[in-house]
Every structure is written in C-alpha cells, then in structure tokens.
C-alpha positions in Angstrom: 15.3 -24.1 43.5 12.6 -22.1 41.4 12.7 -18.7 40.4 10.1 -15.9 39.7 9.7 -14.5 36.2 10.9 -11.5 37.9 14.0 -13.3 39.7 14.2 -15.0 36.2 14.2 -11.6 34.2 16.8 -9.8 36.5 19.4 -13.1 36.5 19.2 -13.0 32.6 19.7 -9.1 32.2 23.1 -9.5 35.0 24.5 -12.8 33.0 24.1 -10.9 29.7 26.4 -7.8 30.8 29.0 -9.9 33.1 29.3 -12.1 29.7 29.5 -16.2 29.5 33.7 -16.3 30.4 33.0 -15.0 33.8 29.6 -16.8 34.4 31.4 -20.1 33.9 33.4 -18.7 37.0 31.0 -17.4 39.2 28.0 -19.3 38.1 27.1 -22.1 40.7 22.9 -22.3 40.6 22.1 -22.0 37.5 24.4 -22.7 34.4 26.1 -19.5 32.0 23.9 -21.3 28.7 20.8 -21.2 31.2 20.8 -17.6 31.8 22.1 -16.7 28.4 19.2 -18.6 27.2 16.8 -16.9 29.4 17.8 -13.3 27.9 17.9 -14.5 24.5 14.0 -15.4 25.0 12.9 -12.1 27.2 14.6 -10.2 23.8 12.9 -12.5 21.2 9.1 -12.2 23.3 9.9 -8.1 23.9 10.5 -7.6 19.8 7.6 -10.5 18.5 5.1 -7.2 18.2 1.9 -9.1 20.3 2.0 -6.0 22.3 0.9 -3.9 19.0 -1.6 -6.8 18.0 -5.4 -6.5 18.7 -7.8 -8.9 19.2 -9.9 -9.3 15.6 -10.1 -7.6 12.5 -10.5 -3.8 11.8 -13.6 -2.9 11.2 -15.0 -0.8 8.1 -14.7 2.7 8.0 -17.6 5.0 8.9 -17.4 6.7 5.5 -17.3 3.9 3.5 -20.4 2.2 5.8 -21.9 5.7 5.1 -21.4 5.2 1.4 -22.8 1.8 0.9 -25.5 2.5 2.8 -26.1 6.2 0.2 -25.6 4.2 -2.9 -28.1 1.3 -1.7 -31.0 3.9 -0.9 -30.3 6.0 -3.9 -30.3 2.9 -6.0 -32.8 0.4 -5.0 -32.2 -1.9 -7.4 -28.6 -2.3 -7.3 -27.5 -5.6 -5.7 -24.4 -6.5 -3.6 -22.4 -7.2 -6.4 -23.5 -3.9 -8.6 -22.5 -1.7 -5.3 -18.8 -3.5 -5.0 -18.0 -2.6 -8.7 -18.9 1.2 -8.3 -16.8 1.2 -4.7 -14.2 -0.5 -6.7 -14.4 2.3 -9.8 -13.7 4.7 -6.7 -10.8 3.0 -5.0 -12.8 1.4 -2.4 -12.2 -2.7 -2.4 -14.4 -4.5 -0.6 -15.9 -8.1 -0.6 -19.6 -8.4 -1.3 -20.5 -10.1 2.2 -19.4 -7.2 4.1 -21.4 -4.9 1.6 -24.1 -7.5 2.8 -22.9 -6.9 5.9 -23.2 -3.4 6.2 -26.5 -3.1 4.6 -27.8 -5.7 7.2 -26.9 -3.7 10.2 -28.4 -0.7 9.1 -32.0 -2.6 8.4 -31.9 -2.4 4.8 -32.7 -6.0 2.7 -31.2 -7.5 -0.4 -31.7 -5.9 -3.8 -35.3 -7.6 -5.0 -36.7 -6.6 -1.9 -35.4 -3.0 -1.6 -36.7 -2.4 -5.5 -40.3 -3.6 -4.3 -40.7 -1.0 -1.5 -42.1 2.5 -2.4 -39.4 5.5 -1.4 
C-alpha cells in the first residue's frame, strides 16, 4: 500500500499525539518507528529555513551603486582599487570586481580610459 504526502503528513501528526505505547497496539499498516519517523522528518524539513532562502546573492545597494558610480565620474583617474579604499575609509566593503561590476553596467570604462576622455 502507498500513501500520499498528504496521507503521509496526517498519519505522522496522529502517531505523534496517540504516542509509540499505543501505536504498537493499534498499529497494523504501517509500523509505530515508521510514523514516528515520518513526523520527525516533516519537523526537521518545516524548521531547515529553505522557505526563507532565495535564489542567489543580494545584490548591491542603490546608494552604494549610486556612489561608485559619483566617485568614478568625479575622479577620472581613480581605478578600481583607488575607489574600494575610499568606500572602505567610509564603511562600505566591497570587492574590486563588483566595483568593476558596477561601473560596467552603467557604461563607464576602466581607469586609463576614463582619464583620456574630455568631461
């Protein structure tokens, strides 16, 4: 005989109240250490926390996108590495690719060529 996750779910939550004494009495399908099983993993699966979890990582605040972008137009020559110190000095920690990142989706280039362009 096979049951449903649903027939599965609703045996468990009954063996757990009744209690294993009395299962070994009444029990004829399905064994007491079957169903007490069964609850133990519908508790562990409802407390693992993968209904909190999202797919990916977060992605980088608008106001510190905002900033990077600010402190690469207001200084031209200031690379990757030059813009991750001064967001550090402020609190901000972030790795140099996503700087890179950042400055890549908003159309701007690396350092060299941004200093070679007229403002």
């Amino acid at each position: 005989m096979r049951f449903s996750d649903d027939q599965r779910r609703r045996l468990a939550a009954r063996a757990k109240t009744i209690g294993r004494r009395l299962l070994n009495e009444l029990a004829t399908i399905v064994t007491p250490e079957t169903l007490i099983a069964c609850h133990r993993k519908l508790i562990a699966k409802k407390y693992d926390g993968s209904a909190n979890r999202g797919p990916g990582r977060r992605r980088t605040a608008a106001e510190i996108a905002a900033l990077v972008t600010r402190m690469a137009k207001e200084n031209r020559s200031w690379g990757y590495r030059r813009i991750q110190g001064a967001l550090s000095n402020l609190g901000h920690l972030l790795a140099f690719k996503t700087i890179a990142n950042i400055l890549k989706e908003h159309g701007m280039e690396p350092a060299p060529e941004r200093s070679r362009r007229t403002t």
